[in-house]
C-alpha positions in Angstrom: 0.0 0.0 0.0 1.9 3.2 -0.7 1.3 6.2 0.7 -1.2 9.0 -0.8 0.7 11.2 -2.6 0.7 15.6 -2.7 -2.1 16.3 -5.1 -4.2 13.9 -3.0 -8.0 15.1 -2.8 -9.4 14.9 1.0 -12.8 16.0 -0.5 -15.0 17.8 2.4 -13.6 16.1 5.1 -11.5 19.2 6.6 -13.7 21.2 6.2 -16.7 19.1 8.3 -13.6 18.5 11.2 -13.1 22.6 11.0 -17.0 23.0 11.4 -17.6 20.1 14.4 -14.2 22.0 16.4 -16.6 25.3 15.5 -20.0 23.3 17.1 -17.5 22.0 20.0 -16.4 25.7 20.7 -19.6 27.5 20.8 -20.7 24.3 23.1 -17.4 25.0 25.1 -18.6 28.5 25.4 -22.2 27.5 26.2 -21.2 25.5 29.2 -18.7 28.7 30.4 -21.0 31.0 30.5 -23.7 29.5 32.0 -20.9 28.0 34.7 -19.5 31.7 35.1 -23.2 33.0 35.7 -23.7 30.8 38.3 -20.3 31.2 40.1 -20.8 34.9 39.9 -24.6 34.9 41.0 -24.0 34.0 44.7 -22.5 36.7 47.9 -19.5 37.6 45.7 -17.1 35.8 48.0 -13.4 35.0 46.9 -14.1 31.3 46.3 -16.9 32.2 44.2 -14.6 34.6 42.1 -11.5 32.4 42.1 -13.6 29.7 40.8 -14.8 32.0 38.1 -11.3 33.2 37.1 -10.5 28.9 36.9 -13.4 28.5 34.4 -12.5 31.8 32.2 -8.8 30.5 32.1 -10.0 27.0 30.8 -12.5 28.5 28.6 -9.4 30.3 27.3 -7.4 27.7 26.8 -9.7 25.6 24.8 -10.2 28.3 22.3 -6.2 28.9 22.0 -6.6 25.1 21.1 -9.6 25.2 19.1 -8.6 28.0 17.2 -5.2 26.6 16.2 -6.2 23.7 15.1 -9.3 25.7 12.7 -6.4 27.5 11.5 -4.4 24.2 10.5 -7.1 22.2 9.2 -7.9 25.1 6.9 -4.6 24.4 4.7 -4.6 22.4 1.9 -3.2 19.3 3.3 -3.4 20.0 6.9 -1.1 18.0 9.7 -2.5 15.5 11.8 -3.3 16.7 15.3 -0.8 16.9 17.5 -0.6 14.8 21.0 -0.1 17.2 23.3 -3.1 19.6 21.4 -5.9 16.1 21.9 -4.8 16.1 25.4 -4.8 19.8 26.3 -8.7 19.8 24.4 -9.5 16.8 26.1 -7.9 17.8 29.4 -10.0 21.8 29.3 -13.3 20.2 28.5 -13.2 17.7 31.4 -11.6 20.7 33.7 -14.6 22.9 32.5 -17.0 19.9 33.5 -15.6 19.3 36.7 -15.5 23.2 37.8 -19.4 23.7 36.1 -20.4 20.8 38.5 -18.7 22.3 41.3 -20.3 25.3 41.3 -24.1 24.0 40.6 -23.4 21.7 43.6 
């Protein structure tokens, strides 16, 4: 089996990755904003801040991610992603989960 050479045709198939990392952003953003309204609808206190500052910075980092890898998959042939880019996604959108069920509990 050889290898698939530079004028290969990948078709519509980075574009629909670059659109589902678009739907898994605005969901990302979603679940911040509704996390940071709770946090910040209680007395004000410094927990209740801090943890809102923690969900802004993850929210953050996931779109750093996100929007490198939109970026990449919107060359021609774009690289296969990255190890340490899947586990820094996978590791903000658990994080985000975590502190969203904090602060509703």
């Amino acid at each position: 089996m050889s290898a698939p050479g530079p004028d290969r045709d990948a078709g519509l198939q980075p574009e629909r990755t670059r659109l589902a990392w678009r739907r898994t952003t605005l969901a990302c953003s979603v679940v911040a904003v509704l996390a940071l309204r709770q946090a910040l609808r209680g007395s004000g206190s410094p927990v209740e801040l801090a943890g809102a500052a923690v969900i802004a910075l993850i929210w953050l980092a996931f779109l750093w991610v996100a929007h490198r890898r939109i970026r990449e998959l919107a060359a021609g042939r774009p690289r296969p992603l990255a190890p340490q880019a899947a586990l820094a996604a996978v590791a903000c959108t658990a994080a985000l989960a975590v502190f969203a069920m904090a602060v509703i509990v």
